[in-house]
Biotite code that builds the C-alpha atoms (Angstrom):
import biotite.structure as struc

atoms = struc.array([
    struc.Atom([-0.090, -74.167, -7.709], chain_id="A", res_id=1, res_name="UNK", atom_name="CA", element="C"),
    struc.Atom([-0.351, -76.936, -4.950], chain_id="A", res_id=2, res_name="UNK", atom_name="CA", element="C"),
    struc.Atom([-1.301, -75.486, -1.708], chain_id="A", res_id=3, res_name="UNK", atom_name="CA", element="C"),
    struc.Atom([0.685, -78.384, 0.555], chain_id="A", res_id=4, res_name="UNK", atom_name="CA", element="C"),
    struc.Atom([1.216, -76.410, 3.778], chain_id="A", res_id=5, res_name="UNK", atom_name="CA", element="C"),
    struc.Atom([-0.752, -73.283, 4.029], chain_id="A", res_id=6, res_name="UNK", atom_name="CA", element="C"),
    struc.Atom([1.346, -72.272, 7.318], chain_id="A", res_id=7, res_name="UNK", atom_name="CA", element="C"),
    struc.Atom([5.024, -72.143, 6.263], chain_id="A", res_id=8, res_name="UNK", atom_name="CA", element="C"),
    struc.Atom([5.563, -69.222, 4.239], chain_id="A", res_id=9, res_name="UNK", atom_name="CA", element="C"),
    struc.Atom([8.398, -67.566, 2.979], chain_id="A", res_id=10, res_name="UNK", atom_name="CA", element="C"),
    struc.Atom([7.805, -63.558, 3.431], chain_id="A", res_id=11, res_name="UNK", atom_name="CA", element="C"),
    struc.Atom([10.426, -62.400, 1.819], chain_id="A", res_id=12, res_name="UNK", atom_name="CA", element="C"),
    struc.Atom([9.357, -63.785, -1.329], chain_id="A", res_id=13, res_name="UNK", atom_name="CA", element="C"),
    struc.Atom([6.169, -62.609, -1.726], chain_id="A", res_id=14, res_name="UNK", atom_name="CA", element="C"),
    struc.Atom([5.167, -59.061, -2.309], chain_id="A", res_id=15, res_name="UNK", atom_name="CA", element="C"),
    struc.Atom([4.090, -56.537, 0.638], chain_id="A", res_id=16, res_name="UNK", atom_name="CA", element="C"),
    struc.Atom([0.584, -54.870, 0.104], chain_id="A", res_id=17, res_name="UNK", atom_name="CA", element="C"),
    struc.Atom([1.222, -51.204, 0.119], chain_id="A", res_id=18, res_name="UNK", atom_name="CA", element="C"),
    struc.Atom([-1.082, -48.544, 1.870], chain_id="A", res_id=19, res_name="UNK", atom_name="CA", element="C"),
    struc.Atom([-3.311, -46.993, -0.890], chain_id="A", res_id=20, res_name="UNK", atom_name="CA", element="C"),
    struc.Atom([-5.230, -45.026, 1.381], chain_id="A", res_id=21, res_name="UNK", atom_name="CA", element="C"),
    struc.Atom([-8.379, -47.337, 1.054], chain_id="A", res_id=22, res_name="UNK", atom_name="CA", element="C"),
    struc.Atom([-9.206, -47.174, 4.958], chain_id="A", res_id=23, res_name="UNK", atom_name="CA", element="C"),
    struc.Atom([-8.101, -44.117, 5.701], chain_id="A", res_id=24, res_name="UNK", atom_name="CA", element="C"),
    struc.Atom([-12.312, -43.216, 5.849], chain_id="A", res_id=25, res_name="UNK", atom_name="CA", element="C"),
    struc.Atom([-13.229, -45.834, 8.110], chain_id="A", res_id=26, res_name="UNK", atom_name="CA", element="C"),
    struc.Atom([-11.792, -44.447, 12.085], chain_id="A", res_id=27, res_name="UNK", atom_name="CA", element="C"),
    struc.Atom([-15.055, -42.695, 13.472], chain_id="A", res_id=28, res_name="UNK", atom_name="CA", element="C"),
    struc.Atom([-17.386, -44.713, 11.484], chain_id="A", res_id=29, res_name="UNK", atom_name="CA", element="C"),
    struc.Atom([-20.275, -46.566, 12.783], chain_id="A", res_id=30, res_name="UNK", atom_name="CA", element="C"),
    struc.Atom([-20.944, -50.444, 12.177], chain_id="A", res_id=31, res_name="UNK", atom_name="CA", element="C"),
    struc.Atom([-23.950, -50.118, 10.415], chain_id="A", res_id=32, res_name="UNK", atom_name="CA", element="C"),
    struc.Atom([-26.726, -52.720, 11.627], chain_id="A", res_id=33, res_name="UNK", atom_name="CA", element="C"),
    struc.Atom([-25.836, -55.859, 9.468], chain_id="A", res_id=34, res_name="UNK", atom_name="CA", element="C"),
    struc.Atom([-26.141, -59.454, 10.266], chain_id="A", res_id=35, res_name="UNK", atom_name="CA", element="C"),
    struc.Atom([-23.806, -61.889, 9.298], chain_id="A", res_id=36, res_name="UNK", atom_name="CA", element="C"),
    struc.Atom([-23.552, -65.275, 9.982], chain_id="A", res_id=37, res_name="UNK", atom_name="CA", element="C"),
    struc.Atom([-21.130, -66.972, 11.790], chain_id="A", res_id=38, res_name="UNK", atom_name="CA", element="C"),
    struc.Atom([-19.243, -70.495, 12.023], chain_id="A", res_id=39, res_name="UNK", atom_name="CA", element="C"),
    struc.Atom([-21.206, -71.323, 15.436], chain_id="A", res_id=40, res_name="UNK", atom_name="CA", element="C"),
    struc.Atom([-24.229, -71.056, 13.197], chain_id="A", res_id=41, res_name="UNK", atom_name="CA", element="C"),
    struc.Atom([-25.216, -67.941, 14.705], chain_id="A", res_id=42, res_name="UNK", atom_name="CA", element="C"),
    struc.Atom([-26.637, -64.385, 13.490], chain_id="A", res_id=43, res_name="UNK", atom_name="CA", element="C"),
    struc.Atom([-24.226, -61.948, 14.502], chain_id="A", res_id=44, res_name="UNK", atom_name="CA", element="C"),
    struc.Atom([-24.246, -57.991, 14.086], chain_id="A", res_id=45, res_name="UNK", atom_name="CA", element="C"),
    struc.Atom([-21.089, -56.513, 15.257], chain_id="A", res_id=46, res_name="UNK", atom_name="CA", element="C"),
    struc.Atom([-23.310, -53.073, 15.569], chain_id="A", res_id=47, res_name="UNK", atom_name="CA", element="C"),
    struc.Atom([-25.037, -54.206, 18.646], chain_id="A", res_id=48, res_name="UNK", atom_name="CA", element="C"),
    struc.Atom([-21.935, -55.925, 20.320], chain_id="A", res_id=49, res_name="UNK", atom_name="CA", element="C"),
    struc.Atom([-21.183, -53.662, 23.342], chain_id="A", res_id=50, res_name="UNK", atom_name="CA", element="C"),
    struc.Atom([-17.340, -53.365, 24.350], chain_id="A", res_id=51, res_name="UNK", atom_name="CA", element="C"),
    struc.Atom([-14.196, -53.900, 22.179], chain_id="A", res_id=52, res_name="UNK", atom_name="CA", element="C"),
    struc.Atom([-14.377, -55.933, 19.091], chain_id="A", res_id=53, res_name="UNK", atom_name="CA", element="C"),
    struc.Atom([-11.781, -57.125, 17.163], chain_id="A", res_id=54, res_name="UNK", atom_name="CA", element="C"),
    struc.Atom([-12.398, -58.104, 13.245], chain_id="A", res_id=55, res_name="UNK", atom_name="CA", element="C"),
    struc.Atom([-9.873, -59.499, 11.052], chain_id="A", res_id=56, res_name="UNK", atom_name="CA", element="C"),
    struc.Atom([-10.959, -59.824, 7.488], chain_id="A", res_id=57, res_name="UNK", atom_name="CA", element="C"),
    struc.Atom([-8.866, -61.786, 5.038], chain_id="A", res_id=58, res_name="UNK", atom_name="CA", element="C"),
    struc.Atom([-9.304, -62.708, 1.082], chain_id="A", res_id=59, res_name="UNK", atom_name="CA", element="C"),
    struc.Atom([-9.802, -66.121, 1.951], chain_id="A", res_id=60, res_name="UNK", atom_name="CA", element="C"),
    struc.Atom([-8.101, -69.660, 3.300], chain_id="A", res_id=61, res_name="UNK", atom_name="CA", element="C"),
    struc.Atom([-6.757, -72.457, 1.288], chain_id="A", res_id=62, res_name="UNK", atom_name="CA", element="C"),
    struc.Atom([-7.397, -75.762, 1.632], chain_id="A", res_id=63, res_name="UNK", atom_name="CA", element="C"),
    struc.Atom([-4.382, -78.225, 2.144], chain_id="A", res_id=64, res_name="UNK", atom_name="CA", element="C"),
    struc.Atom([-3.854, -80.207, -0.952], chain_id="A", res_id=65, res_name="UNK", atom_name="CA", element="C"),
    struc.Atom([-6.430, -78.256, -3.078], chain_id="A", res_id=66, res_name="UNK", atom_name="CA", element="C"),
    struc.Atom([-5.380, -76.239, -6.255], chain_id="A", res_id=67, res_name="UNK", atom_name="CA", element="C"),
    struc.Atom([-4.825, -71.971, -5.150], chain_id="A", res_id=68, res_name="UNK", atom_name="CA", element="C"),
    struc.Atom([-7.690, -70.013, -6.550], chain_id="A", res_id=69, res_name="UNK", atom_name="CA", element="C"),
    struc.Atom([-4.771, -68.925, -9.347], chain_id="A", res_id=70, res_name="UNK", atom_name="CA", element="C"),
    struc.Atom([-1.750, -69.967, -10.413], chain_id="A", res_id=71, res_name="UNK", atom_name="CA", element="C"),
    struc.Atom([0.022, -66.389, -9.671], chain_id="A", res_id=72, res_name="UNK", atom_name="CA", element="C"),
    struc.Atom([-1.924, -66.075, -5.883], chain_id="A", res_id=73, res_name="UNK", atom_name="CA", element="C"),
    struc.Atom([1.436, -65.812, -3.568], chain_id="A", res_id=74, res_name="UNK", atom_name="CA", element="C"),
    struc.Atom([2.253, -62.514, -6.175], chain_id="A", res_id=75, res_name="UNK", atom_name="CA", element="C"),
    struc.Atom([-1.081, -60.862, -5.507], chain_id="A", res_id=76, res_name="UNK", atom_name="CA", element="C"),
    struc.Atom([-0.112, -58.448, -2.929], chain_id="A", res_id=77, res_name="UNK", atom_name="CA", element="C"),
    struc.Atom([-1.716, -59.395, 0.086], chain_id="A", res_id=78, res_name="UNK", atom_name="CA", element="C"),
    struc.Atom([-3.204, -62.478, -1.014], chain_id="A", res_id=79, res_name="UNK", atom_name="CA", element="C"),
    struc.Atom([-1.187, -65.217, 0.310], chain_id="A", res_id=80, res_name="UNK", atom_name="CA", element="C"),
    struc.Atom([-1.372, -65.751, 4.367], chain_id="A", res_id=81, res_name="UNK", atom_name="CA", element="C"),
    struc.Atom([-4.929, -66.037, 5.642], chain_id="A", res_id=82, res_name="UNK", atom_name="CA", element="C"),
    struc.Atom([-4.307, -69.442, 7.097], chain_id="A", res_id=83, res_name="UNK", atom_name="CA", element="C"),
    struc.Atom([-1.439, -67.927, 9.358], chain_id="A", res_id=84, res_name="UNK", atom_name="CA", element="C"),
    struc.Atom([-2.933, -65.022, 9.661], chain_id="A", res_id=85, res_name="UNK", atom_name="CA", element="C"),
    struc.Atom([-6.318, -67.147, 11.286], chain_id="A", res_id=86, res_name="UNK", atom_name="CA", element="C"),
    struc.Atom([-3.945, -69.379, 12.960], chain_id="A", res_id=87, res_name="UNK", atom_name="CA", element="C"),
    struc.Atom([-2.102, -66.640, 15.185], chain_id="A", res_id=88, res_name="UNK", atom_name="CA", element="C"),
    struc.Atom([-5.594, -65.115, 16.329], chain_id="A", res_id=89, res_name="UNK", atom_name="CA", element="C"),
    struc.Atom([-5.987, -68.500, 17.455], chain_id="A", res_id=90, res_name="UNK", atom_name="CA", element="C"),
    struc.Atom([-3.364, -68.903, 19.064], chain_id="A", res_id=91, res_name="UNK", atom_name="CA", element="C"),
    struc.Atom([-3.479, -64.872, 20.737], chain_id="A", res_id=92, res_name="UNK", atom_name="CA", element="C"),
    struc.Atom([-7.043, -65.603, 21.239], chain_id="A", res_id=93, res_name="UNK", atom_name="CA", element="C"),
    struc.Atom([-6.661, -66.027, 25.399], chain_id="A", res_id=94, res_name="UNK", atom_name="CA", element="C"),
    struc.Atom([-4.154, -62.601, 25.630], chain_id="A", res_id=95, res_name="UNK", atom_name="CA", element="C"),
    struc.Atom([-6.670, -60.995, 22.988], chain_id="A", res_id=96, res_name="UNK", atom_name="CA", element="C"),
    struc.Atom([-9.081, -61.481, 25.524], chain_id="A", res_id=97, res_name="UNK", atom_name="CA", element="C"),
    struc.Atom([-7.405, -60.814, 28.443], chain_id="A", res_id=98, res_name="UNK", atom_name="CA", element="C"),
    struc.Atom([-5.745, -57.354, 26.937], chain_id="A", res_id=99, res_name="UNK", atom_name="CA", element="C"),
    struc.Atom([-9.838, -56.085, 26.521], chain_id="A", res_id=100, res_name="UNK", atom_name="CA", element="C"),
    struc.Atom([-11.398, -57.938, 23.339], chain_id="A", res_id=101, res_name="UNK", atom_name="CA", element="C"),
    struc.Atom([-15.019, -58.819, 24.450], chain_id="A", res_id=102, res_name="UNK", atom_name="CA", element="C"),
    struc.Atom([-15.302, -60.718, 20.611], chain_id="A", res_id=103, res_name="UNK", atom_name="CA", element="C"),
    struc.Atom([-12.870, -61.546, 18.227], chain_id="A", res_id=104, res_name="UNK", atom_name="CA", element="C"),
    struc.Atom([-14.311, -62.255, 14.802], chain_id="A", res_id=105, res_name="UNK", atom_name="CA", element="C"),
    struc.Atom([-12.644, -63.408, 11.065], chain_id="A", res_id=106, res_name="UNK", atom_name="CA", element="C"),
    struc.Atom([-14.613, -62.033, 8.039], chain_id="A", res_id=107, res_name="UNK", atom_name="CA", element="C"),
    struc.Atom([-14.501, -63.180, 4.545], chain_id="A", res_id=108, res_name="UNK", atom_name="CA", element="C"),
    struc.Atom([-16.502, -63.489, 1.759], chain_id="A", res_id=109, res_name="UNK", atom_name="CA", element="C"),
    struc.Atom([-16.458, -67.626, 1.932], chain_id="A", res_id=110, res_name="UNK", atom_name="CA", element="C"),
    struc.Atom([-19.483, -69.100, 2.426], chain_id="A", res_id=111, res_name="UNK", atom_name="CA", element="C"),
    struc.Atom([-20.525, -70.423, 5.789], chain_id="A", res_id=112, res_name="UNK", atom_name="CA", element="C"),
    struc.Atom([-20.192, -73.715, 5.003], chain_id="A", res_id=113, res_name="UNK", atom_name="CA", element="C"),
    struc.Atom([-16.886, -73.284, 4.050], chain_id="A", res_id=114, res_name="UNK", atom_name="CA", element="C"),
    struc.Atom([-15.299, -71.193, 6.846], chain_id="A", res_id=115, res_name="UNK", atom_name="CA", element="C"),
    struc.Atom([-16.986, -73.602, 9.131], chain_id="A", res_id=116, res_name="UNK", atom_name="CA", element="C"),
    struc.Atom([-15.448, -76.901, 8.202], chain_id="A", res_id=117, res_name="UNK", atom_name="CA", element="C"),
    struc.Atom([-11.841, -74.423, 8.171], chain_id="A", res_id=118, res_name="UNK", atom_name="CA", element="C"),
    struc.Atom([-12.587, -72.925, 11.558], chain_id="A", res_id=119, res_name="UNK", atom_name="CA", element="C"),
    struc.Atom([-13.507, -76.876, 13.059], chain_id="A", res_id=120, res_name="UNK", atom_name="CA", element="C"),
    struc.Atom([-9.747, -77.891, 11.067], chain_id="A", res_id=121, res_name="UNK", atom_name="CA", element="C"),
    struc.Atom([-8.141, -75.541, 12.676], chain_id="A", res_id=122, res_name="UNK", atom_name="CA", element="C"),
    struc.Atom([-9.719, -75.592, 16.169], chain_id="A", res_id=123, res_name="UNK", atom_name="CA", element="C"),
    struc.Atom([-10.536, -71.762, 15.878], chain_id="A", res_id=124, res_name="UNK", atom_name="CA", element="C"),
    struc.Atom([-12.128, -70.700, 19.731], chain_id="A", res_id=125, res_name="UNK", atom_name="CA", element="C"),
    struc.Atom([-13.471, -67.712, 17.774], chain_id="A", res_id=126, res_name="UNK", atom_name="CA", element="C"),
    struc.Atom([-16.527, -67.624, 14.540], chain_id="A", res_id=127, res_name="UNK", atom_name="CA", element="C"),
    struc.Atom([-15.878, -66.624, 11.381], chain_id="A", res_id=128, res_name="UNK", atom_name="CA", element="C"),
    struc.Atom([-18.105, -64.277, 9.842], chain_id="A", res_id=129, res_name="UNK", atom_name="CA", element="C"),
    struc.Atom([-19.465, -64.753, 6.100], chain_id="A", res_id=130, res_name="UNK", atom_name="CA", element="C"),
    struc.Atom([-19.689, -61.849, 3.992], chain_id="A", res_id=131, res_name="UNK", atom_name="CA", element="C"),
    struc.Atom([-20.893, -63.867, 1.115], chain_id="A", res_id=132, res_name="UNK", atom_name="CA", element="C"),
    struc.Atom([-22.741, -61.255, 0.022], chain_id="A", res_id=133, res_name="UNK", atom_name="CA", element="C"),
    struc.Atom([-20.665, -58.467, 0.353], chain_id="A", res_id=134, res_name="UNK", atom_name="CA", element="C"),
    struc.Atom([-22.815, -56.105, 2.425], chain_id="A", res_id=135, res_name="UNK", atom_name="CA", element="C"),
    struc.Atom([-20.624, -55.542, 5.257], chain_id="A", res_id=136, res_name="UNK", atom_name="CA", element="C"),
    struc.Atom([-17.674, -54.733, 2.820], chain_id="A", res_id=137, res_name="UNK", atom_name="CA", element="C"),
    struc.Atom([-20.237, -52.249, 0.598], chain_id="A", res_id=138, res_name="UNK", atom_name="CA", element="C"),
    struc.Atom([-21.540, -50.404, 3.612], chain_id="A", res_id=139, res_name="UNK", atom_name="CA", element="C"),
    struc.Atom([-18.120, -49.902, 5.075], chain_id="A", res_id=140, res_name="UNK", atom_name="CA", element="C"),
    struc.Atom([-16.716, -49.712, 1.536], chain_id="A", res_id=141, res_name="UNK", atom_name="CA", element="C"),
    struc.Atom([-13.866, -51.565, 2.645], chain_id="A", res_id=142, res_name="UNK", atom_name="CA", element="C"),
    struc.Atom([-11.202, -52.145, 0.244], chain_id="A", res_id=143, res_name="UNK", atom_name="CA", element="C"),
    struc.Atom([-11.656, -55.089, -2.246], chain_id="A", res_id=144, res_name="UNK", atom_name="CA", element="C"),
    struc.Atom([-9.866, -57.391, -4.948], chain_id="A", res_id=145, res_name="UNK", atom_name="CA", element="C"),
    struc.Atom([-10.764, -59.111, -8.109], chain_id="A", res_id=146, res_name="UNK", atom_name="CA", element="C"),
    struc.Atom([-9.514, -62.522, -8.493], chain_id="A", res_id=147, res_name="UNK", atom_name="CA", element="C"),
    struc.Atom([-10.865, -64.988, -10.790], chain_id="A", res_id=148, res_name="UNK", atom_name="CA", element="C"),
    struc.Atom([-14.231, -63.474, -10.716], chain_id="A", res_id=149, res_name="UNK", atom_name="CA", element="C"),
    struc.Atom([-14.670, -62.999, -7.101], chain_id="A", res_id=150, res_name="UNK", atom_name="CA", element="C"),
    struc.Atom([-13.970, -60.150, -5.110], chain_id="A", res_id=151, res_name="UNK", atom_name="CA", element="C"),
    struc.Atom([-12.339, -60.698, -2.104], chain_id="A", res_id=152, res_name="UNK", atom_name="CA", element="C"),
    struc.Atom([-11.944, -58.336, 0.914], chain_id="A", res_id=153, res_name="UNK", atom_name="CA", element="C"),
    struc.Atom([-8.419, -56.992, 1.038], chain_id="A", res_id=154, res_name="UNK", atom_name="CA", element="C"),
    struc.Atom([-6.644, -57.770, 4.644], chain_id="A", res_id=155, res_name="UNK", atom_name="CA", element="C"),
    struc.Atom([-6.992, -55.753, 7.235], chain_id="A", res_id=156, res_name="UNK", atom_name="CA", element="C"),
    struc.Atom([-7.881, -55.731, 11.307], chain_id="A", res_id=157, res_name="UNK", atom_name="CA", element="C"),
    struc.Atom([-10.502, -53.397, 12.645], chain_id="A", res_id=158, res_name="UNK", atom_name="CA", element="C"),
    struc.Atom([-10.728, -52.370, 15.789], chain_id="A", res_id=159, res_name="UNK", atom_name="CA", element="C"),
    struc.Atom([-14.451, -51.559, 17.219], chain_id="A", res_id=160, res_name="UNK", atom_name="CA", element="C"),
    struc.Atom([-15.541, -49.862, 20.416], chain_id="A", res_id=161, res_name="UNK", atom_name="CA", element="C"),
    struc.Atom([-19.484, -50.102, 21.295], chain_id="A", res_id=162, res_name="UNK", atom_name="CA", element="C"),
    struc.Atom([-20.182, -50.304, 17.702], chain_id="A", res_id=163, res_name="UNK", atom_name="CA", element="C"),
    struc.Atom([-17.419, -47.437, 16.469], chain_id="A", res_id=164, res_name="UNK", atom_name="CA", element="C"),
    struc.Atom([-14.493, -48.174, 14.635], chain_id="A", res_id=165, res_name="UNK", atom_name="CA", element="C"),
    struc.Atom([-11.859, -46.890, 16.285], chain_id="A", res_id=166, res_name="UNK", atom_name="CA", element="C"),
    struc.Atom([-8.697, -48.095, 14.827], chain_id="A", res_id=167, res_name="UNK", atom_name="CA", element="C"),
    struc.Atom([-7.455, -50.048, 11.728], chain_id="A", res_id=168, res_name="UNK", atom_name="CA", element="C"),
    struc.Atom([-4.734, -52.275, 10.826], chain_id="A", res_id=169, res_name="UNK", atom_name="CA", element="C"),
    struc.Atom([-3.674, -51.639, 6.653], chain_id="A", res_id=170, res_name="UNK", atom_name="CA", element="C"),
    struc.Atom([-2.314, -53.131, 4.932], chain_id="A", res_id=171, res_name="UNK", atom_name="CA", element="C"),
    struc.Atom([-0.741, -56.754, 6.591], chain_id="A", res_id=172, res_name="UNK", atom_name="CA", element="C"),
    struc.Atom([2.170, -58.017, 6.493], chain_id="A", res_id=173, res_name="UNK", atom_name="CA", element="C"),
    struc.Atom([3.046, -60.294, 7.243], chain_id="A", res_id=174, res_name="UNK", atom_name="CA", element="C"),
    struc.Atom([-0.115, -61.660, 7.904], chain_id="A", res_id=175, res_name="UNK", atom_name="CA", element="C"),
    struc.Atom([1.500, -63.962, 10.831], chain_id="A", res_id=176, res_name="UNK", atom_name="CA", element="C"),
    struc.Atom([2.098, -61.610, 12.827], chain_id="A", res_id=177, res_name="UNK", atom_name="CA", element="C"),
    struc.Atom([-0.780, -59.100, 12.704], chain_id="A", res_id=178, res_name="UNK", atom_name="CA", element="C"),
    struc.Atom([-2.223, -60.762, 15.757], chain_id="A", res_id=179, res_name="UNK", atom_name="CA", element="C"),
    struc.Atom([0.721, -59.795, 18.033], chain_id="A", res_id=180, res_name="UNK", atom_name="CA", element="C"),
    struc.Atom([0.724, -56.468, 16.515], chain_id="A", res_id=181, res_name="UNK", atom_name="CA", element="C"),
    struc.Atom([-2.887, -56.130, 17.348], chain_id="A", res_id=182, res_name="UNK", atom_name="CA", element="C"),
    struc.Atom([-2.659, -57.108, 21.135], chain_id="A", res_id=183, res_name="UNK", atom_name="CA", element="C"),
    struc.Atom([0.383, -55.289, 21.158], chain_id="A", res_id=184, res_name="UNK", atom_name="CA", element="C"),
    struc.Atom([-1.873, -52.137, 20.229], chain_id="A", res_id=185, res_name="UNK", atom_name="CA", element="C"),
    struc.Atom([-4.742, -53.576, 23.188], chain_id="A", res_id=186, res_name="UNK", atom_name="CA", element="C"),
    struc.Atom([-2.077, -52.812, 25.628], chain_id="A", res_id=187, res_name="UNK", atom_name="CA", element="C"),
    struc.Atom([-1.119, -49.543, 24.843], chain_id="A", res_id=188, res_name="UNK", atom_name="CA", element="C"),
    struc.Atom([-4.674, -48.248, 24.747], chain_id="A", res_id=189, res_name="UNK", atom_name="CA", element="C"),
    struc.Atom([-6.962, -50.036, 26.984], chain_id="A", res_id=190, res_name="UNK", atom_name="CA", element="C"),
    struc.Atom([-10.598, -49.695, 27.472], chain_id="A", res_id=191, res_name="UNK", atom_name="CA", element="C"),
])
């Protein structure tokens, strides 16, 4: 499938994620010390960032024009909407801030190189973290997917005070408008 315009999405044709518990271990736990690096060609390790963090992680962004990853990718639960999902943190990113986010961070398992020419297309004010490697996702033993010999992080927000998770967005949907729902949730429980 042709990925023309990764932003205009139909929901209601493309199947919800459901919640399979794969979080539900992750509120309480602590970032362990892991550096990742970032689209403003930085080392970052969310452990040692003091104040609230926000982290969206996402399977990973198209690229206009460019074949999907697999034909079937909008039916994967939870695959399709990264692009929109990126896009509204962008476009949150000033309220984000402004409701108590000290950072707000994307993760995926794209290579730096990659997730920095997306984050420069799409004017992000934010980095993206690479998780190339999959260490982040291993320690935290976030929840994964398999697709065309990859694995991909599944999508989901977390929420991290002084180095402490302390709340989590799973699953999506639709990816659009996690953003709102996550400075929706800054509001209602400040710093």
């Amino acid at each position: 499938m042709n990925q023309r315009n990764l932003n205009e999405v139909d929901w209601s044709k493309i199947p919800a994620p459901v919640d399979d518990g794969a979080t539900a271990h992750l509120v309480g736990m602590t970032i362990p010390p892991i550096s990742l690096r970032a689209t403003d060609d930085t080392m970052v390790t969310l452990s040692t960032l003091p104040g609230r963090i926000v982290v969206f992680a996402y399977p990973r962004t198209g690229e206009p024009g460019k074949i999907a990853l697999v034909d079937d990718w909008d039916m994967i639960p939870g695959a399709r909407g990264c692009t929109p999902q990126t896009c509204a943190f962008r476009d949150l990113f000033a309220d984000l801030k402004a409701a108590g986010a000290s950072h707000v961070f994307g993760l995926s398992t794209q290579d730096n190189v990659y997730q920095t020419e997306m984050a420069s297309r799409l004017h992000l004010p934010f980095p993206v973290l690479s998780d190339e490697k999959l260490e982040l996702a291993r320690a935290l033993r976030l929840p994964t997917m398999d697709v065309a010999g990859l694995t991909l992080i599944k999508r989901l927000t977390l929420v991290v005070d002084d180095g402490r998770i302390t709340h989590v967005f799973y699953p999506v949907f639709p990816p659009d408008q996690n953003a709102s729902e996550v400075l929706a949730w800054l509001k209602e429980n400040p710093v």
